[in-house]
C-alpha positions as CSV (number, residue, x, y, z in Angstrom):
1,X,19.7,-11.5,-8.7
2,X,17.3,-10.9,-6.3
3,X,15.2,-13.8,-6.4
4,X,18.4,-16.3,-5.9
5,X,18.9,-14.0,-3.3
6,X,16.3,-14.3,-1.4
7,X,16.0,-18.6,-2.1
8,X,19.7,-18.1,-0.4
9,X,18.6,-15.9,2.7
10,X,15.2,-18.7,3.1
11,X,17.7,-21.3,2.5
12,X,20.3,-20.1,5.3
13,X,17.3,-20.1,8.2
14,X,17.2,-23.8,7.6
15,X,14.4,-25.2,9.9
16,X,13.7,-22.0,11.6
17,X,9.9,-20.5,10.7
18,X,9.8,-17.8,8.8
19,X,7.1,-16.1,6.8
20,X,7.8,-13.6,3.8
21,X,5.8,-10.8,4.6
22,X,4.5,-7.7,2.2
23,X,6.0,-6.7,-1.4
24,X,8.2,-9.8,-2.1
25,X,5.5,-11.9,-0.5
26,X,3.0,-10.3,-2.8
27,X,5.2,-10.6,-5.8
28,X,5.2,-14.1,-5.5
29,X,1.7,-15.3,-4.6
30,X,-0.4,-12.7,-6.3
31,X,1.3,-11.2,-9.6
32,X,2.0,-12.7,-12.4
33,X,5.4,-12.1,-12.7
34,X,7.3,-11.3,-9.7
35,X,9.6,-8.4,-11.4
36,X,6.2,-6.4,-11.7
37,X,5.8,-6.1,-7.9
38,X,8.2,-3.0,-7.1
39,X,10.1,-3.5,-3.8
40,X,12.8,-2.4,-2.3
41,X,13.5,-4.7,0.3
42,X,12.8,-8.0,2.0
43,X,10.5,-8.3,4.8
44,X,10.8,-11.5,7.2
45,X,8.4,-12.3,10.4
46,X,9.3,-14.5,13.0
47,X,8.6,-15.3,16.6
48,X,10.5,-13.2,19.0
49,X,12.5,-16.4,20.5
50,X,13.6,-16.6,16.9
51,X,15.4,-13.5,16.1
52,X,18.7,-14.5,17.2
53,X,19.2,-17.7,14.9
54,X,17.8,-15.4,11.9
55,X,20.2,-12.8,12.8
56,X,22.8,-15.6,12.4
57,X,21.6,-17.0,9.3
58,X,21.5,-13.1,7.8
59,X,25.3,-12.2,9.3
60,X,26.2,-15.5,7.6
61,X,24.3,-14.0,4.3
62,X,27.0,-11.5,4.4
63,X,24.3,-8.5,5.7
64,X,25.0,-6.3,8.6
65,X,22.9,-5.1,11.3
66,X,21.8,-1.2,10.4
67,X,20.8,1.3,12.8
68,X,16.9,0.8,13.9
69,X,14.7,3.4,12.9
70,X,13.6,5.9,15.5
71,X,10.3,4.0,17.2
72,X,10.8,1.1,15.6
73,X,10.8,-1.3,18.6
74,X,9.5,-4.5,16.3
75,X,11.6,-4.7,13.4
76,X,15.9,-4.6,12.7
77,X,17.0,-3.5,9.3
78,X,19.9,-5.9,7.6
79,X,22.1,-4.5,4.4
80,X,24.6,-6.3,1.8
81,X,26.1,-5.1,-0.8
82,X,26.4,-8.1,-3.6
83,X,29.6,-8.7,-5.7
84,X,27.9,-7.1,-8.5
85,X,27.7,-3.5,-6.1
86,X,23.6,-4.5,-6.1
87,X,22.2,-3.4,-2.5
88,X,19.9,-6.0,-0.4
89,X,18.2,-5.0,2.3
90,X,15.7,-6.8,4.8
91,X,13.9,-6.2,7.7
92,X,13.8,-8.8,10.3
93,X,10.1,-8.2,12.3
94,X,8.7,-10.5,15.5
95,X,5.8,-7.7,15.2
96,X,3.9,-7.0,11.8
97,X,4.3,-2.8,12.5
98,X,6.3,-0.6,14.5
99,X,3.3,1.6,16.1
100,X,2.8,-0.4,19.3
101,X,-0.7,-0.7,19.3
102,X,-0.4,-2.5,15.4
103,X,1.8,-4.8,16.5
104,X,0.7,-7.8,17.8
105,X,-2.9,-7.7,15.4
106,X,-1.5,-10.7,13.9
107,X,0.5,-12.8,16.0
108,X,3.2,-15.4,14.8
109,X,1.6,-18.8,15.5
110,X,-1.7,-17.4,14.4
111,X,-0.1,-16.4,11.2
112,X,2.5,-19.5,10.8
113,X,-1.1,-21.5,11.4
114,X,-2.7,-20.0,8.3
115,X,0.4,-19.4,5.8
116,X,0.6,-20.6,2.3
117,X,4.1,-22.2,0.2
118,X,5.6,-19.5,-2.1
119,X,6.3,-22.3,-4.1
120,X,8.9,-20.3,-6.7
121,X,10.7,-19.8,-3.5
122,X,11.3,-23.6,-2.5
123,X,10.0,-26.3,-0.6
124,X,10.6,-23.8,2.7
125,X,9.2,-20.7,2.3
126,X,6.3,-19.3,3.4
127,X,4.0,-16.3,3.8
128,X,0.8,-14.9,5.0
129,X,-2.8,-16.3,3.8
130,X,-4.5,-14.3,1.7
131,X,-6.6,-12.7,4.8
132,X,-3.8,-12.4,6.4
133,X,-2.6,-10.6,4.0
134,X,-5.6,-8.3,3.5
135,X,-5.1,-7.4,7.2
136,X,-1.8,-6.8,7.3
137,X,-1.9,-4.6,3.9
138,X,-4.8,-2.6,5.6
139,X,-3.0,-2.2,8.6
140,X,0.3,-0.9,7.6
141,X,-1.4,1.3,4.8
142,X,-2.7,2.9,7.8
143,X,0.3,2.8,10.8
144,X,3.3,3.1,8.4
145,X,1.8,5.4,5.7
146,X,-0.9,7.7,7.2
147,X,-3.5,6.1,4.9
148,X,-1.1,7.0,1.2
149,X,-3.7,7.4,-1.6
150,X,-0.4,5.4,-3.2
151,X,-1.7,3.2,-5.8
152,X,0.7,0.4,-5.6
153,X,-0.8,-0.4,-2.1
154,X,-4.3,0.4,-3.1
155,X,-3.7,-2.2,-6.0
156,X,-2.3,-4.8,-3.6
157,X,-5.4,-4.9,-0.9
158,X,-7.3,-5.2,-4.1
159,X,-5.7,-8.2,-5.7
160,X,-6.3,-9.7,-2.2
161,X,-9.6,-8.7,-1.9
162,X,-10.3,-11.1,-4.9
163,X,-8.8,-13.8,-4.2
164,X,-10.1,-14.2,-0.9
165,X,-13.0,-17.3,-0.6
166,X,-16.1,-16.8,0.8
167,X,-15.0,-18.7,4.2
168,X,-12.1,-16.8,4.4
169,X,-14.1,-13.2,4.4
């Protein structure tokens, strides 16, 4: 359910650039399986001049605008509940982290410039390069989660890690 629910949120952006950013990006482009990922929601990145076509295509989705988080000047967070009672949620970011000064480390075009297909996803979708990736797992380990010992992340900058070419370190 989730998977054809995220090919229909990609699908409904149509030509607008989005990358997949975090745990369902990670699901898709480093783990075997993307069930063994845990996640609980769906993180998109796109240029700021962007956000109000992607807020279309998610109202059109059926999700509703939630209330921002306190300090969270860089993200919106979208809910739906499915016809099955299954709750979707995704955050819609133009900066990679709330904290200000994380923000703009990895800007869109520099990003859009390096991303990779998430093939399983369809011909559209996109997310971070591995580096990328590296940097932006780093980073929020550090400005969303006061560097958590938690393992999940810890296992995610290290699948990174090794996929990462010489060239690209």
């Amino acid at each position: 359910l989730r998977h054809a629910e995220l090919g229909r949120l990609l699908h409904a952006f149509g030509d607008t650039k989005v990358l997949l950013l975090k745990g369902a990006a990670l699901a898709y482009t480093l783990y075997p399986g993307p069930h063994l990922r845990p996640r609980l929601d769906v993180d998109l990145f796109v240029r700021h001049d962007d956000i109000d076509e992607v807020h279309r295509g998610l109202v059109g989705c059926g999700y509703t605008r939630g209330p921002a988080a306190a300090l969270a000047d860089f993200e919106r967070p979208y809910t739906r509940v499915d016809a099955s009672g299954l709750h979707h949620h995704a955050d819609l970011h133009w900066g990679v982290a709330n904290p200000a000064p994380f923000a703009s480390v990895l800007p869109f075009d520099q990003a859009w410039r390096s991303s990779i297909p998430v093939a399983a996803l369809g011909p559209t979708a996109r997310t971070l390069g591995h580096a990328d990736a590296l940097l932006l797992a780093c980073v929020h380990r550090i400005a969303h989660h006061h560097d958590s010992p938690n393992l999940l992340w810890l296992w995610d900058i290290h699948l990174l890690a090794t996929r990462l070419t010489d060239a690209a370190w």
